[in-house]
Structures are given as structure tokens and as C-alpha cells.
RODO-2510 file (C-alpha; in nm, 4 decimals, decimal comma):
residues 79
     n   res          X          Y          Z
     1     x     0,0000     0,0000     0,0000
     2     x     0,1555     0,3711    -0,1031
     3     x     0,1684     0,5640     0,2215
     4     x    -0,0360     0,9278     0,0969
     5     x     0,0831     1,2599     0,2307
     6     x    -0,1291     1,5502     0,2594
     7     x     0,1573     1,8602     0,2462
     8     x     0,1968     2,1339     0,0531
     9     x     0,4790     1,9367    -0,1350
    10     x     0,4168     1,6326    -0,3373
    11     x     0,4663     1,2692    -0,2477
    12     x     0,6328     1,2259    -0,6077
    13     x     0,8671     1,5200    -0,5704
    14     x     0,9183     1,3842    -0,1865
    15     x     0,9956     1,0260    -0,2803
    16     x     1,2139     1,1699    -0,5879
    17     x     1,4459     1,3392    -0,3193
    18     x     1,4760     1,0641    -0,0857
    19     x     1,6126     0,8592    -0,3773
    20     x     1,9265     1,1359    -0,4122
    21     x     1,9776     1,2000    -0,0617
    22     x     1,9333     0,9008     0,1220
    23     x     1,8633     0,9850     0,5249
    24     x     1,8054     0,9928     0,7710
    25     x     1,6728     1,4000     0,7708
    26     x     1,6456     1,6012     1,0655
    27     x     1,4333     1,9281     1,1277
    28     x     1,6505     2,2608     1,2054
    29     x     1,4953     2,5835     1,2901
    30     x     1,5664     2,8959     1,0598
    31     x     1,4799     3,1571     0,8188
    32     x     1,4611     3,2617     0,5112
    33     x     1,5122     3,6287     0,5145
    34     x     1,2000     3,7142     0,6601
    35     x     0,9813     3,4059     0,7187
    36     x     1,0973     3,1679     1,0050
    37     x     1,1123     2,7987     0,8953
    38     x     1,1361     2,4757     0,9300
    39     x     1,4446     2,2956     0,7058
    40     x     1,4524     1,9758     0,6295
    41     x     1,8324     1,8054     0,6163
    42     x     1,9347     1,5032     0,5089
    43     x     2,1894     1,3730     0,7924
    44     x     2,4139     1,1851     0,6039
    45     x     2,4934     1,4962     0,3541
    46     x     2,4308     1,7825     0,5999
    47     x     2,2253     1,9038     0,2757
    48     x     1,9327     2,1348     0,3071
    49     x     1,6235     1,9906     0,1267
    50     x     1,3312     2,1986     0,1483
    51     x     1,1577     2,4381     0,4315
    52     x     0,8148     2,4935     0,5671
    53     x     0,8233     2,8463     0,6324
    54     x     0,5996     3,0522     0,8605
    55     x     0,5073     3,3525     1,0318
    56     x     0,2776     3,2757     1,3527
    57     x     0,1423     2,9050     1,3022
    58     x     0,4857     2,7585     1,4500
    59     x     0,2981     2,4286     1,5795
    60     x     0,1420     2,3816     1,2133
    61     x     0,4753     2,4378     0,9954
    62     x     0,6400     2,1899     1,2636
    63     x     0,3513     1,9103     1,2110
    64     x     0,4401     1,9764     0,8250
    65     x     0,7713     1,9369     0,8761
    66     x     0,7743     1,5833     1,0986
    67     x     0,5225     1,4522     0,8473
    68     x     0,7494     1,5414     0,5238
    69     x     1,0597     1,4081     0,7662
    70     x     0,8454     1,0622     0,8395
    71     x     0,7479     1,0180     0,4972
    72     x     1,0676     1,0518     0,3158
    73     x     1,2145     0,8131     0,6199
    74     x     0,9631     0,5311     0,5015
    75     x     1,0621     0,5884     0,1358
    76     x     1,4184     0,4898     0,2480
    77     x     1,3189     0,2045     0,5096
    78     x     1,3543     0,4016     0,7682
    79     x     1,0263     0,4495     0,9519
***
């Protein structure tokens, strides 16, 4: 069964990154100028992926974030 995502990025363009950067990924707080975010890194690269960013809703960016991070973990085998 295909595990389904509901993000504001795509499970295709998720699973398409976890075949180049194989994690684990980690979330790191930071910003992007203006917005705070949420980056996603994959561990074994210390590469930055992608961000959530935000303004006020820091609990809902961080939900997006762990999902995204959980999601790209299964695509790897590493729920």
C-alpha cells in the first residue's frame, strides 16, 4: 500500500528526493530572510532539502515538517 501525504509538497517530488539524498533528515529551525522555517536536512549529507516556512502558526509548519521528515524516512526504510 503507497503511504499518501497531505503537504503542501508532493509525495512524487518527496519520494524523488529521498532517492538522491538518502537519510536519515532532521528538522533545524531557521529563516529565510524574513519568514521563520522549518528545514529539512538530510543527515548523512548535511544538505538542506526543502523548508516549511511561517510567520505565527509555529505548531502547524512543525507538524508539516515531521510529516514530510516521516514520509521521506519510510521511502528509504527508515520508519
Amino acid at each position: 500500500m503507497t503511504q499518501q501525504l497531505s503537504t503542501q509538497y508532493s509525495n512524487k517530488l518527496l519520494t524523488k528526493i529521498a532517492r538522491h539524498y538518502y537519510g536519515p533528515y532532521e528538522i533545524l529551525a531557521g529563516t529565510d530572510g524574513c519568514d521563520k522555517t522549518f528545514d529539512v536536512y538530510c543527515m548523512t549529507s548535511q544538505t538542506h532539502l526543502l523548508s516549511v516556512a511561517y510567520w505565527e502558526d509555529e505548531q502547524w509548519a512543525l507538524n508539516e515538517a515531521k510529516s514530510i521528515v516521516a514520509f521521506m524516512n519510510s521511502q528509504t526504510g527508515r520508519d
